[in-house]
C-alpha positions in Angstrom: 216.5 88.5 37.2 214.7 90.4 34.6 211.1 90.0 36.2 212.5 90.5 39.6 213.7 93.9 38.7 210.8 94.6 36.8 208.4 93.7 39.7 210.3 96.1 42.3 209.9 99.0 39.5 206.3 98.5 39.3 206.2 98.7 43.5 208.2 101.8 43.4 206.1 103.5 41.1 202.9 102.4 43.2 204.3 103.9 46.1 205.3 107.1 44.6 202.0 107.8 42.8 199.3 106.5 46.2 201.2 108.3 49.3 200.0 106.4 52.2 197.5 108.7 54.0 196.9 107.9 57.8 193.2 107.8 58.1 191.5 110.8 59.7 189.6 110.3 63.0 185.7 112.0 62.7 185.8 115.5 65.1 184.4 114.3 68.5 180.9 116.3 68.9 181.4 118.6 71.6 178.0 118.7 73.7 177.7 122.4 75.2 178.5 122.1 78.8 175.8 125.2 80.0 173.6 124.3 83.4 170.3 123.6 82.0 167.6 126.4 83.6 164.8 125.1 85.2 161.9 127.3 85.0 159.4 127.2 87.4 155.8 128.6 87.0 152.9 128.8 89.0 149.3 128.0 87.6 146.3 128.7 89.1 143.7 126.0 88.7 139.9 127.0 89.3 138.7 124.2 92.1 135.5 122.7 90.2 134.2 122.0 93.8 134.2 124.5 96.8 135.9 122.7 100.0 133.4 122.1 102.5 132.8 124.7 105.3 132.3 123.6 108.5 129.3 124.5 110.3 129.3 126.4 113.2 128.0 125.1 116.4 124.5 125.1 117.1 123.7 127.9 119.4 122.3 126.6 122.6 119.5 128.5 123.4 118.9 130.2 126.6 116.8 128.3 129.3 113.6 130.4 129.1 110.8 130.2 131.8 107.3 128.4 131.0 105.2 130.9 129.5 101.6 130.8 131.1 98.2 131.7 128.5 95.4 132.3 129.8 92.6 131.6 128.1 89.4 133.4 128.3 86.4 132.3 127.0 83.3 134.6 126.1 79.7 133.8 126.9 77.5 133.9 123.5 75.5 136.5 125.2 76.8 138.6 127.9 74.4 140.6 129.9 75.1 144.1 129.6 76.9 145.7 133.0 75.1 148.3 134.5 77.5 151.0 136.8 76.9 150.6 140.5 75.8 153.2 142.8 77.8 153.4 146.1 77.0 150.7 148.5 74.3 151.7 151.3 75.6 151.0 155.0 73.1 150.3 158.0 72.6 152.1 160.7 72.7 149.8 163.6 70.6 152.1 166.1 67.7 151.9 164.3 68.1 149.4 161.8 68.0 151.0 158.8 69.7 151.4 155.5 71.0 154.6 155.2 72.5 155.5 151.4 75.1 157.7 150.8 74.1 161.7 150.6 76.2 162.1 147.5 73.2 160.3 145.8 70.9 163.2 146.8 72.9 165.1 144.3 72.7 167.9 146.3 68.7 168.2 146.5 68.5 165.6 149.5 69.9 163.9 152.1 69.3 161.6 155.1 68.0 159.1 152.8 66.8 155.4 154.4 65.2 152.5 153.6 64.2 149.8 155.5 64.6 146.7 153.6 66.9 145.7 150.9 64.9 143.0 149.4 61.2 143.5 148.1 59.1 140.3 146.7 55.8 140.2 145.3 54.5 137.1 147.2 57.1 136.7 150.5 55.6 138.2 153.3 58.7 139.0 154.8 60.3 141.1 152.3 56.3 142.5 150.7 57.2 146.1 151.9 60.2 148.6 152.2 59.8 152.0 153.8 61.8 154.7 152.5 62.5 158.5 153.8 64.4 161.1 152.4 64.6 165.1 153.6 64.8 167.9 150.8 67.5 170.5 151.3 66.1 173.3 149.5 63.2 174.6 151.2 61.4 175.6 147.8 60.8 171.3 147.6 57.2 170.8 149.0 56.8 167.7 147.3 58.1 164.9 146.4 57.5 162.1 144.0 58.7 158.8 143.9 60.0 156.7 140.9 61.4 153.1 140.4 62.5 150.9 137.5 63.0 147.5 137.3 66.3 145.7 135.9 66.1 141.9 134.7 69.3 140.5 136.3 69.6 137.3 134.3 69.5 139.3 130.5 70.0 142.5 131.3 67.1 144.2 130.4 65.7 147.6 131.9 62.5 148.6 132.2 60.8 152.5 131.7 60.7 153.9 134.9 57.3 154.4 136.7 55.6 156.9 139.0 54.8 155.4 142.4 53.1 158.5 143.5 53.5 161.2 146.3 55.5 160.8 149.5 53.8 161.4 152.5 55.1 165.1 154.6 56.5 164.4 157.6 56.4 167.5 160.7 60.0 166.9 160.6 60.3 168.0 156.8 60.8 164.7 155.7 58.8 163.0 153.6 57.9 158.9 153.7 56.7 156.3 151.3 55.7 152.5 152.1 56.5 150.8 149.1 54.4 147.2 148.4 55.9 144.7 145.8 52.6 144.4 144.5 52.9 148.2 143.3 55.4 147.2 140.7 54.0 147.0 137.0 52.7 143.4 136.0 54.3 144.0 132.7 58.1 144.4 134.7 57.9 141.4 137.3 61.3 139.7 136.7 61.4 136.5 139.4 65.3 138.0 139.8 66.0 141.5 139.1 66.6 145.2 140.5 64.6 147.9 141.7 66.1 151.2 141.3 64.4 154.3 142.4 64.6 158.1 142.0 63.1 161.1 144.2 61.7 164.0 142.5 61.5 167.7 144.2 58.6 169.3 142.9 57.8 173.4 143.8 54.2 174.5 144.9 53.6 175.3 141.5 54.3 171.6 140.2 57.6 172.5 138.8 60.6 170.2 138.9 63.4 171.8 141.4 65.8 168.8 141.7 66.0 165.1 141.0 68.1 163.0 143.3 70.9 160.3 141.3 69.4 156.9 140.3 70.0 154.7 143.0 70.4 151.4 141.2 71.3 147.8 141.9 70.7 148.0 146.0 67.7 146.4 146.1 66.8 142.8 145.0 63.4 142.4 143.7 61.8 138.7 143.4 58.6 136.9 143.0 58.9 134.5 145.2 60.5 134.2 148.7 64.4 133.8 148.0 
């Protein structure tokens, strides 16, 4: 009896001085309930490689038409060109050649020939006959020159006295001209034979030349 009261005082103490506590529960963490903010930003990244362009389209050209060169080739050793004098017509009544009376140059007109081809050994063409009529009555003479031209190089020759014409009664004076009166040194077997008239006064003195009458008649040695 004695140790059952005793062990129901030692209880009742035990209880008195250790209060049962009821345990504590640990705070719950409260998380914050704020929308999260998304932030955007842009960057700008250098390309390391240009993009490709595209190339345009190849012009077409335009249809162009066939272009034509003419080529022109130089001899080594062109003959020089000589000017011609106007062309001598014929005169059908008579025959013959009758040159232009600008050539008189004012000092003579009616000028003829009768040939337009002299040769040193053709019969045919050995002789020409020319005739020309002073306009200045002061001319009482006349004298006749010629010159040869070389028709395959060019070349031209001094000119050369062939002497007086012959006074016609008509006031015209006449030459017969042989092709064995041209220089030996000049003889060309293809060239020229220009010629000149001279007006001389009673005294001796030059009144008027006539224009060089060149390239109108063929001069040859042989028959051509």
């Amino acid at each position: 009896m004695k140790k059952l009261l005793l062990l129901l005082l030692a209880l009742t103490l035990t209880a008195c001085a250790s209060p049962t506590e009821a345990p504590v529960a640990a705070p719950t963490e409260v998380l914050p309930t704020t929308t999260p903010v998304v932030l955007v930003q842009t960057v700008v990244v250098e390309a390391t490689q240009a993009p490709t362009d595209v190339p345009p389209p190849t012009p077409v050209p335009p249809t162009a038409a066939p272009v034509v060169v003419t080529v022109v080739v130089e001899a080594t050793q062109a003959a020089p060109i000589q000017p011609l004098a106007p062309a001598a017509t014929t005169d059908s009544s008579g025959g013959l050649i009758t040159v232009d009376n600008t050539l008189g140059a004012g000092w003579f007109v009616n000028i003829t020939r009768t040939k337009s081809q002299l040769s040193l050994r053709c019969q045919l063409y050995k002789e020409i006959t020319f005739k020309v009529k002073p306009t200045d009555p002061v001319i009482t003479e006349v004298q006749f020159y010629y010159r040869i031209q070389d028709r395959k190089s060019g070349a031209i020759f001094d000119w050369q006295n062939a002497g007086r014409m012959i006074s016609e009664v008509d006031g015209t004076f006449t030459l017969n001209f042989n092709g064995e009166q041209v220089n030996a040194d000049s003889r060309r077997a293809n060239a020229w034979l220009d010629y000149q008239f001279v007006g001389l006064s009673r005294s001796g003195g030059v009144v008027g030349r006539s224009e060089k009458i060149e390239q109108q008649i063929t001069y040859t040695i042989e028959c051509p």
